[in-house]
C-alpha positions in Angstrom: -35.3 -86.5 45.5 -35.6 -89.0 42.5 -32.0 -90.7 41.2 -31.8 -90.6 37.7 -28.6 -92.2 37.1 -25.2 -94.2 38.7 -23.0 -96.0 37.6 -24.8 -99.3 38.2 -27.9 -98.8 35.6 -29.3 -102.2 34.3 -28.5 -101.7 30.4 -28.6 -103.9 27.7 -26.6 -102.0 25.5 -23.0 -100.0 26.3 -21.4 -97.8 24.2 -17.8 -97.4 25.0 -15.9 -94.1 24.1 -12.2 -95.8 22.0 -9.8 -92.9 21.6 -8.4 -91.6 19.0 -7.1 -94.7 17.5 -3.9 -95.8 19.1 -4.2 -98.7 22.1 -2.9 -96.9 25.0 -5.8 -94.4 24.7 -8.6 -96.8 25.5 -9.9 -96.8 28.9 -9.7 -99.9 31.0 -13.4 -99.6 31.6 -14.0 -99.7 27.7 -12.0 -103.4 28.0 -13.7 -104.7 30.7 -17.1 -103.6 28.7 -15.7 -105.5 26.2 -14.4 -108.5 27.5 -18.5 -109.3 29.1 -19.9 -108.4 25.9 -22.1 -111.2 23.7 -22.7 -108.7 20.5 -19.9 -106.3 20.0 -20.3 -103.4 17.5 -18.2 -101.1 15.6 -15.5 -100.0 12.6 -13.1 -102.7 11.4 -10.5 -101.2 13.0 -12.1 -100.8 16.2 -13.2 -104.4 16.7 -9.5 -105.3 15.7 -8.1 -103.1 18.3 -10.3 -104.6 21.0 -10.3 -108.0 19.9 -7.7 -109.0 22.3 -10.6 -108.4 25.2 -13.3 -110.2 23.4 -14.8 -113.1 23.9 -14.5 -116.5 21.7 -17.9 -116.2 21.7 -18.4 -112.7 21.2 -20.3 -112.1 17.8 -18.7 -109.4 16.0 -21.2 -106.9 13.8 -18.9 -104.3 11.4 -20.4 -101.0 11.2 -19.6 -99.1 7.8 -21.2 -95.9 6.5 -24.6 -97.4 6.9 -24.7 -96.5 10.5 -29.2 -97.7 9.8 -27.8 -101.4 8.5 -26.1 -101.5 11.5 -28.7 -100.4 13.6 -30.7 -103.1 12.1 -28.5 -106.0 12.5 -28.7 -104.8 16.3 -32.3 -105.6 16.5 -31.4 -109.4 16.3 -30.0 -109.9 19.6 -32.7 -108.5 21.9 -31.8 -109.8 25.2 -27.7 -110.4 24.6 -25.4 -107.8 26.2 -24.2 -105.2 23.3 -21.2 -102.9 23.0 -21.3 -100.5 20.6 -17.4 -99.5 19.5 -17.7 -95.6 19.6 -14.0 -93.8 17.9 -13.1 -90.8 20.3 -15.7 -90.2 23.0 -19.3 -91.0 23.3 -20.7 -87.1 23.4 -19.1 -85.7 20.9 -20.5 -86.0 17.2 -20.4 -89.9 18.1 -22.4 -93.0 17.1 -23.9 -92.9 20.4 -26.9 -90.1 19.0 -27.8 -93.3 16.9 -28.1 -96.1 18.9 -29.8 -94.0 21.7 -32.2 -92.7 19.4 -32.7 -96.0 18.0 -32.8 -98.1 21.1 -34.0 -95.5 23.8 -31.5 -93.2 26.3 -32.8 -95.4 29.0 -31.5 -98.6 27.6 -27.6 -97.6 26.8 -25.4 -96.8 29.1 -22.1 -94.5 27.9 -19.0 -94.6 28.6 -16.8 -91.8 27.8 -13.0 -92.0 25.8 -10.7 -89.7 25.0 -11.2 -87.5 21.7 -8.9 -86.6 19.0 -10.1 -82.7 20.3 -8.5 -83.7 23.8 -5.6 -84.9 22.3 -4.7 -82.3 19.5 -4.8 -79.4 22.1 -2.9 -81.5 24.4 -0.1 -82.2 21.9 -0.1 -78.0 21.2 -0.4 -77.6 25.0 -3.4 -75.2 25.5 -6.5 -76.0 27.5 -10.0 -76.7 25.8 -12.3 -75.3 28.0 -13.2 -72.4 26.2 -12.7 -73.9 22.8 -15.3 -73.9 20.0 -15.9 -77.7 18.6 -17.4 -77.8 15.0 -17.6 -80.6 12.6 -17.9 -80.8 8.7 -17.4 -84.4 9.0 -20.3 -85.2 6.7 -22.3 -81.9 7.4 -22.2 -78.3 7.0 -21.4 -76.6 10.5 -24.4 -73.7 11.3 -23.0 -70.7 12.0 -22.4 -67.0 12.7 -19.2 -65.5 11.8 -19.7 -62.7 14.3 -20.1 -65.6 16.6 -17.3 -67.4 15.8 -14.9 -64.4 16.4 -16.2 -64.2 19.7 -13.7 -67.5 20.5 -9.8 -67.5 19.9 -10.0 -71.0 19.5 -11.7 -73.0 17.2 -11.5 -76.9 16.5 -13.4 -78.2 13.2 -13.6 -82.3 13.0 -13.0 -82.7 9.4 -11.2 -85.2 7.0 -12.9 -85.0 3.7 -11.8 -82.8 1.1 -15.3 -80.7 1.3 -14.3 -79.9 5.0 -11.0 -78.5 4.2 -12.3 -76.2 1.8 -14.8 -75.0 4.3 -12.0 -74.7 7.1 -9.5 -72.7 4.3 -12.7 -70.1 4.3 -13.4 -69.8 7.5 -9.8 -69.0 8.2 -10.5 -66.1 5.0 -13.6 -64.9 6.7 -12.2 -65.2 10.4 -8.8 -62.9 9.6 -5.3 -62.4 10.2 -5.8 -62.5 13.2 -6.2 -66.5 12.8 -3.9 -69.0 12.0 -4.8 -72.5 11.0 -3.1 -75.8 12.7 -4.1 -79.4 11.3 -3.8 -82.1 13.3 -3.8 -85.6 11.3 -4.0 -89.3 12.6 -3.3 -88.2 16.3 -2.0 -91.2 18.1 -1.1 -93.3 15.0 2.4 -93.7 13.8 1.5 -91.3 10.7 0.2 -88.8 12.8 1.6 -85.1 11.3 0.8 -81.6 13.1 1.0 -78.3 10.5 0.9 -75.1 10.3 -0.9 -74.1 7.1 -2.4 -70.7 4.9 -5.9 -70.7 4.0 -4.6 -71.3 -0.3 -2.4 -74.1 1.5 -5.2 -75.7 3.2 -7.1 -75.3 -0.5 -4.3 -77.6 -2.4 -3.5 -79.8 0.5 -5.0 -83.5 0.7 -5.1 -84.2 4.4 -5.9 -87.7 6.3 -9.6 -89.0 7.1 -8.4 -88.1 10.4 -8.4 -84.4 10.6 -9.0 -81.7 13.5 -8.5 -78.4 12.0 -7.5 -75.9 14.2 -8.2 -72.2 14.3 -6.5 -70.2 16.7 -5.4 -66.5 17.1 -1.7 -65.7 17.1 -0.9 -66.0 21.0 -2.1 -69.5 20.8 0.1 -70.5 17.9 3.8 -70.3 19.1 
């Protein structure tokens, strides 16, 4: 029997799952990571949120939308211990792909956070396991519709205006049967919850921070 993981793997780099946004939602393992790191990376926000468990020493690398720069920058500290910042949780549609395809599986270790999916359909108070997780967040979700009707819920990771368009018709093609629920800055002070039409969803600007939700009728009241 070969052992191909615990939680004691010799990594250099860790990438630490950070919630939704809000302080109470990150893990005390994701602090301790933090607190031992030499090179920590992520979003502005992120590194403000965890700066209270960082080092003096601790060199602070800000990713922005050029997740490759970042990448890059990485490369300088080859034998320093690295956390990667991670929003939500480190398997789903998170920077984590990146770095371990950059870096190698073998040399990151993950650990997982809570994601805005966890949270939006605990705040509606339905389970997730048999929930359908798609993102337009800076892509175009692949997809049958005869698929999709197969699931009475559906969550879409969006936040640009391109992605609400593309949730407003789904919700036409899906059917009545459907109703849409957005879920906006979940865990921040501004965070909003609605109930909107597909022509709604079509004239409605809605935060960077956006889980649509699709869900038949019994799942809406």
């Amino acid at each position: 029997m070969e052992i191909i993981a615990t939680n004691q793997r010799n990594t250099r780099i860790t990438i630490a799952g950070c919630g939704p946004g809000h302080a109470d939602y990150i893990t005390t393992a994701a602090h301790r990571a933090v607190a031992q790191a030499e090179v920590v990376v992520g979003a502005k926000h992120l590194l403000a949120l965890l700066a209270p468990s960082m080092s003096e020493t601790a060199i602070k690398i800000a990713v922005g939308a050029d997740i490759q720069a970042a990448l890059d920058t990485m490369e300088r500290y080859p034998t320093q211990q690295v956390v990667v910042l991670a929003s939500g949780d480190t398997g789903l549609f998170s920077l984590a792909r990146s770095v371990q395809n950059h870096f190698g599986q073998q040399q990151c270790q993950l650990i997982p956070g809570i994601s805005s999916i966890q949270v939006a359909c605990a705040r509606l108070g339905i389970d997730w396991n048999d929930l359908r997780i798609l993102s337009a967040h800076g892509r175009k979700p692949q997809f049958e519709i005869d698929e999709l009707r197969q699931w009475h819920k559906i969550a879409l990771l969006a936040g640009t205006s391109k992605a609400t368009h593309f949730a407003a018709d789904l919700l036409d093609q899906l059917g009545s049967d459907y109703r849409a629920v957005t879920c906006e800055n979940l865990t921040w002070p501004t965070e909003q919850i609605r109930s909107l039409t597909a022509e709604e969803l079509r004239t409605t600007t809605l935060a960077s921070r956006t889980i649509v939700l699709l869900l038949t009728e019994e799942f809406c009241a």
